[in-house]
C-alpha positions as CSV (number, residue, x, y, z in Angstrom):
1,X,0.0,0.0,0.0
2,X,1.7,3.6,-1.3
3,X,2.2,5.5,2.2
4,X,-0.1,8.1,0.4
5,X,-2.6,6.2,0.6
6,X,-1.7,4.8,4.2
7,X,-2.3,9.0,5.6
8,X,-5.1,9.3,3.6
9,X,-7.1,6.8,5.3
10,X,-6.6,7.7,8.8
11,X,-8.4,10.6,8.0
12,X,-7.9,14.4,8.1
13,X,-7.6,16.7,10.8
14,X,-7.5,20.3,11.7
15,X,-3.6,22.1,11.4
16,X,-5.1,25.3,13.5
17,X,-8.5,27.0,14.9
18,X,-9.0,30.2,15.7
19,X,-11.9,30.7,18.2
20,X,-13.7,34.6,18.6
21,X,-15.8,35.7,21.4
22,X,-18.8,37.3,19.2
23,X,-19.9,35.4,15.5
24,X,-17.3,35.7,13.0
25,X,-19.7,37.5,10.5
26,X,-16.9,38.2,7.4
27,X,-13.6,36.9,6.4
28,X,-10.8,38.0,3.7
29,X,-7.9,36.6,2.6
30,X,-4.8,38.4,1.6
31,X,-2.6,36.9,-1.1
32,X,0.3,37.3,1.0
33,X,-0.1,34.6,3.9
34,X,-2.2,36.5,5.9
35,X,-6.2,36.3,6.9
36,X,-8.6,39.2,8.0
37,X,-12.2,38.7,9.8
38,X,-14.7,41.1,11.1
39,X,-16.6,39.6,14.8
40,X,-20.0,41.2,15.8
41,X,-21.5,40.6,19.2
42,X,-24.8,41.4,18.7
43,X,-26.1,42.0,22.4
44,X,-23.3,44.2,23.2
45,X,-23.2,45.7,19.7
46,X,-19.8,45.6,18.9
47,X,-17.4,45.2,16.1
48,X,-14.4,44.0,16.2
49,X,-11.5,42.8,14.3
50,X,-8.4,40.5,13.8
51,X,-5.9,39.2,11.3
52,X,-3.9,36.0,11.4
53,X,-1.1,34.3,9.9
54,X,-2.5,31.8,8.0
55,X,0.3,29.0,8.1
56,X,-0.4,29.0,12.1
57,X,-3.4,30.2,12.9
58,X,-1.6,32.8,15.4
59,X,-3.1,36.5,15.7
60,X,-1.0,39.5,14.3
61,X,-3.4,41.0,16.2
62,X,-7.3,41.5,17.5
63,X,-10.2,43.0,19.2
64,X,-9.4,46.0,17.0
65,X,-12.3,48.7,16.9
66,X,-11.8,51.5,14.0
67,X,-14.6,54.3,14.0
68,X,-18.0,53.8,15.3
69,X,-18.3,50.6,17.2
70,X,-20.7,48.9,15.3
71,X,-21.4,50.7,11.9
72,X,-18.2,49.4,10.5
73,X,-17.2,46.9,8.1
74,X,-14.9,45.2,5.6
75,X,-14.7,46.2,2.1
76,X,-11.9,44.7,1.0
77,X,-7.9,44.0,1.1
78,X,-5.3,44.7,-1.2
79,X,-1.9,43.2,-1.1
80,X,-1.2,44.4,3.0
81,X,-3.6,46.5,3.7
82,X,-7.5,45.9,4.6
83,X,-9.9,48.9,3.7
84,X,-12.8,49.6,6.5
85,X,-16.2,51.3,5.4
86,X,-18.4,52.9,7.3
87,X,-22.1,53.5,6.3
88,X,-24.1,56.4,5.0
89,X,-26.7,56.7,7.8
90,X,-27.3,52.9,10.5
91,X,-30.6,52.4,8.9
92,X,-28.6,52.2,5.4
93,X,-26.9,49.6,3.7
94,X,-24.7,52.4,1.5
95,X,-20.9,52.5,2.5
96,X,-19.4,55.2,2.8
97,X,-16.0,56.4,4.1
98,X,-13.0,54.7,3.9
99,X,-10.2,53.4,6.6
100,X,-7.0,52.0,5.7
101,X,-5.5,49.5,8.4
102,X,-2.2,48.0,7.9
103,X,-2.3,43.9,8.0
104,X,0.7,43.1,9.6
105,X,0.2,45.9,12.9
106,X,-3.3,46.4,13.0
107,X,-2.7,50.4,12.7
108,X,-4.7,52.5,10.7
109,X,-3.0,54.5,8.0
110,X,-5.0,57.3,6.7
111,X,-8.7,57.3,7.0
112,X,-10.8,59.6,4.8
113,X,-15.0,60.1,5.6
114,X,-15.7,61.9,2.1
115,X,-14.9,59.2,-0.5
116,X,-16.1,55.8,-0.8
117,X,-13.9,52.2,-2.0
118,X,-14.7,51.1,-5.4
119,X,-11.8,49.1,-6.4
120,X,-8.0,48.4,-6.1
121,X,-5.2,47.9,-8.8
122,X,-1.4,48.3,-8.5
123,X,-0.8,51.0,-5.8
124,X,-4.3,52.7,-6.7
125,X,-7.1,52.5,-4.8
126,X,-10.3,54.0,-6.7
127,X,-13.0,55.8,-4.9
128,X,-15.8,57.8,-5.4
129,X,-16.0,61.3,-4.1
130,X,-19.5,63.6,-4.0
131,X,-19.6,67.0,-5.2
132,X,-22.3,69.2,-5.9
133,X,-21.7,68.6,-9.3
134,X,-22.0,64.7,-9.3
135,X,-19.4,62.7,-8.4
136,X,-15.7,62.5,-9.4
137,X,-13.5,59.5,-9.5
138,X,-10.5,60.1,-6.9
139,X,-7.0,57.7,-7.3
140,X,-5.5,57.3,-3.7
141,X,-1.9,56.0,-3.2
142,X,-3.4,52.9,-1.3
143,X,-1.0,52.9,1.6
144,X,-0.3,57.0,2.1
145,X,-3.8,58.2,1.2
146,X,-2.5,60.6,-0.9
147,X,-4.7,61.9,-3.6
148,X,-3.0,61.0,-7.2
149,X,-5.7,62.8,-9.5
150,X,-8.9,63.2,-9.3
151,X,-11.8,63.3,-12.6
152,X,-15.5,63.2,-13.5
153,X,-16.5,59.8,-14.6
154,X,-17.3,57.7,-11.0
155,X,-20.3,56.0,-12.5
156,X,-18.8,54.7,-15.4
157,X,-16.2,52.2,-13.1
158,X,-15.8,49.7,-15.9
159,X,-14.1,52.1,-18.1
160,X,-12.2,54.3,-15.3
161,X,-10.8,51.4,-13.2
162,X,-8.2,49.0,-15.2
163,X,-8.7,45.3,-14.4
164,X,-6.9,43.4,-11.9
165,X,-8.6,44.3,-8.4
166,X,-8.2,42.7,-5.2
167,X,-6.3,40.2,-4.4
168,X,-5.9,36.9,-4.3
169,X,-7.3,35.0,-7.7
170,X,-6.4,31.9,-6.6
171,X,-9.2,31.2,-3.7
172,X,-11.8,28.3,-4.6
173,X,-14.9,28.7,-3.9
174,X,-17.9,26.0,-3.4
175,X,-20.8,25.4,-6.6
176,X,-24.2,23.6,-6.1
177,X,-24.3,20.0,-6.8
178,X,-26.7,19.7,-9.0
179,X,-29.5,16.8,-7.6
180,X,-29.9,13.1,-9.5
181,X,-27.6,10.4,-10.5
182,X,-24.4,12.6,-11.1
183,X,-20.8,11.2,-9.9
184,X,-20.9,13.5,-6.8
185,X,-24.3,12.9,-5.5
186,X,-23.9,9.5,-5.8
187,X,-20.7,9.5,-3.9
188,X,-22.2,11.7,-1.1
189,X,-25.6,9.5,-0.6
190,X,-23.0,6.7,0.1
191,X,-20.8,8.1,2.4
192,X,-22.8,10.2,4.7
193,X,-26.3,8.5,3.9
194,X,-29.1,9.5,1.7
195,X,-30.6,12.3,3.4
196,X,-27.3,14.4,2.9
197,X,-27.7,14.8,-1.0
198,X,-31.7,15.7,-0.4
199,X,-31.4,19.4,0.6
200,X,-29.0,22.1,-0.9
201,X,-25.8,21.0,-1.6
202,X,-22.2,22.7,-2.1
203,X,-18.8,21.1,-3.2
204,X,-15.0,21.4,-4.1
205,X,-13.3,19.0,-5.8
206,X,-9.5,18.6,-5.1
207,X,-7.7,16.2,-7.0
208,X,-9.0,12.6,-5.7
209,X,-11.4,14.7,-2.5
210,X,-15.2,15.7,-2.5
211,X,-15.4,18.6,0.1
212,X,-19.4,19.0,0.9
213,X,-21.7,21.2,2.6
214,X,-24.6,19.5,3.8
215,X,-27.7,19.8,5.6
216,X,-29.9,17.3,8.0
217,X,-33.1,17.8,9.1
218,X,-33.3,17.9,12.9
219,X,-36.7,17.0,14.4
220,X,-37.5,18.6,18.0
221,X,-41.1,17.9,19.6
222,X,-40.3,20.9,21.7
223,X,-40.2,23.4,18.5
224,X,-43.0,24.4,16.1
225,X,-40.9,23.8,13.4
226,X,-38.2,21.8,12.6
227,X,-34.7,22.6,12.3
228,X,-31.4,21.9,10.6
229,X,-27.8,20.7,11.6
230,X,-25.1,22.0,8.8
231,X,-22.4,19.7,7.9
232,X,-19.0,19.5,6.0
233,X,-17.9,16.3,4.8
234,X,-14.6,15.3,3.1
235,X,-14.5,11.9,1.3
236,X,-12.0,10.2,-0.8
237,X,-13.4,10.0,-4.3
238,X,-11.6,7.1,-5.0
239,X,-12.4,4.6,-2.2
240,X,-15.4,6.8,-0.8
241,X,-14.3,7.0,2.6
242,X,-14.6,9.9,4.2
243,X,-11.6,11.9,6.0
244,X,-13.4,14.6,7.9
245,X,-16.9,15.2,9.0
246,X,-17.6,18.0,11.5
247,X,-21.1,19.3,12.5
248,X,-20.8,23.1,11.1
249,X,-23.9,24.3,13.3
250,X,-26.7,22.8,15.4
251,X,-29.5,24.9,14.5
252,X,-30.2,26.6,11.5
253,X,-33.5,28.1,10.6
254,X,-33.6,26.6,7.1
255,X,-30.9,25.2,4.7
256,X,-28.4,28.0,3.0
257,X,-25.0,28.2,2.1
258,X,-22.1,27.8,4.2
259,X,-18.8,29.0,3.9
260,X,-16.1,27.2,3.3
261,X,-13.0,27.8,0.6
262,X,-10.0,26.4,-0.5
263,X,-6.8,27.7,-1.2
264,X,-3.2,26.3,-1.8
265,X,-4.3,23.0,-0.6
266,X,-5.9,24.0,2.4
267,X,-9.8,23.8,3.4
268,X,-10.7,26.8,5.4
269,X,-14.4,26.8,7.2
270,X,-15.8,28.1,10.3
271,X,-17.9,25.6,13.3
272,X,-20.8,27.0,15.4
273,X,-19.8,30.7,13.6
274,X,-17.7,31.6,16.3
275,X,-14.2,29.2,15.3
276,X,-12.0,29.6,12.3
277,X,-10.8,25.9,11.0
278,X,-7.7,25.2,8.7
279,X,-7.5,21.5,7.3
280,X,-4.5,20.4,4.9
281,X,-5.8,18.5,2.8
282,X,-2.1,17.1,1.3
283,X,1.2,16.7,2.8
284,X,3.5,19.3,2.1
């Protein structure tokens, strides 16, 4: 038996988790080793944030409040630095302001309340600026905040911003198995039952692994309704075993879409919202 195969079948296991105290509510990756999240604690309405190194799972740093202590947010990050939004007015959804926050100290950088992120290429950060007039497109040094030039033309992005954006491109996200007799489904009714492949499903494919995200109804006499557990499942596509199976969360109100990614080999997800998982899913 290949000693590949010998690891395989003892099954996968976490490299690191990261636990938070509130629900981890958004999570960006930076193409250079490096992971940033946004925590919410709803009953003490508070924001908070951290960034860790992704090959140990250590914090850089955490429990980081910029600006007001709940209207804040991630928009995106760009090589080392994460961009913060804030929002128009709490009651609406429209970002606006911008915060730059540097991923390896946590520090902010420049922060500027008149113009708003709409994308990031090279050294550029564009963003949209309101005049009386309409609005101008500004280009930002994305580290200094400095102002490079500013022109008419915000609303026409496509044209003004060159391609390229955020970082990284190589991040795999989950598609929906389609239902029926396909290679997949099949695999996943026989190794974590039939019921797995009857709701929503989501899946990766990794050289010889199936990752799934599953759901299975949870029947309480005590509830009006009836629940469902979320699950991620890995299995072996070639001897249908499966390597990992963790219960993502106990209770959800109906099936949805969970998150889970994979990038350079390694399965990133997040259990009963609140800890940050990191499998390997090949030696290195």
């Amino acid at each position: 038996m290949p000693f590949f195969n010998f690891l395989r079948r003892r099954g996968l296991q976490p490299s690191w988790e990261y636990t938070t105290q509130g629900n981890i509510w958004r999570l960006h990756l930076s193409s250079r080793g490096r992971l940033v999240g946004e925590e919410r604690d709803a009953e003490r309405k508070c924001a908070t944030f951290f960034c860790i190194d992704l090959s140990t799972g250590s914090p850089l740093w955490k429990d980081k409040t910029f600006g007001d202590p709940w209207w804040t947010g991630i928009e995106a990050v760009h090589r080392d630095v994460v961009f913060l939004h804030g929002y128009t007015t709490p009651d609406m959804p429209e970002h606006k302001g911008m915060t730059a926050v540097d991923l390896g100290t946590g520090e902010v950088l420049w922060k500027d309340d008149r113009v708003t992120f709409i994308a990031a290429s090279g050294e550029i950060v564009y963003a949209s600026r309101t005049v009386p007039a309409g609005k101008l497109l500004a280009e930002i040094e994305f580290r200094t905040g400095a102002v490079v030039r500013e022109r008419g033309g915000a609303d026409d992005v496509a044209n003004a911003v060159p391609g390229g954006g955020q970082e990284p491109t190589d991040v795999v996200l989950p598609s929906r198995l389609q239902q029926g007799a396909s290679a997949l489904a099949v695999l996943l009714r026989s190794a974590c039952g039939p019921a797995a492949a009857s709701g929503p499903v989501e899946y990766i494919v990794d050289n010889g692994l199936a990752i799934f995200g599953y759901h299975e109804r949870v029947e309480s006499p005590s509830r009006e309704r009836s629940s469902w557990r979320s699950l991620l499942a890995v299995v072996d596509r070639g001897s249908g075993g499966v390597q990992l199976k963790m219960v993502l969360d106990d209770a959800v109100a109906f099936p949805g879409t969970d998150a889970f990614l994979v990038r350079d080999a390694m399965l990133y997800f997040v259990r009963r919202r609140r800890t940050l998982t990191a499998v390997a899913l090949r030696d290195s």
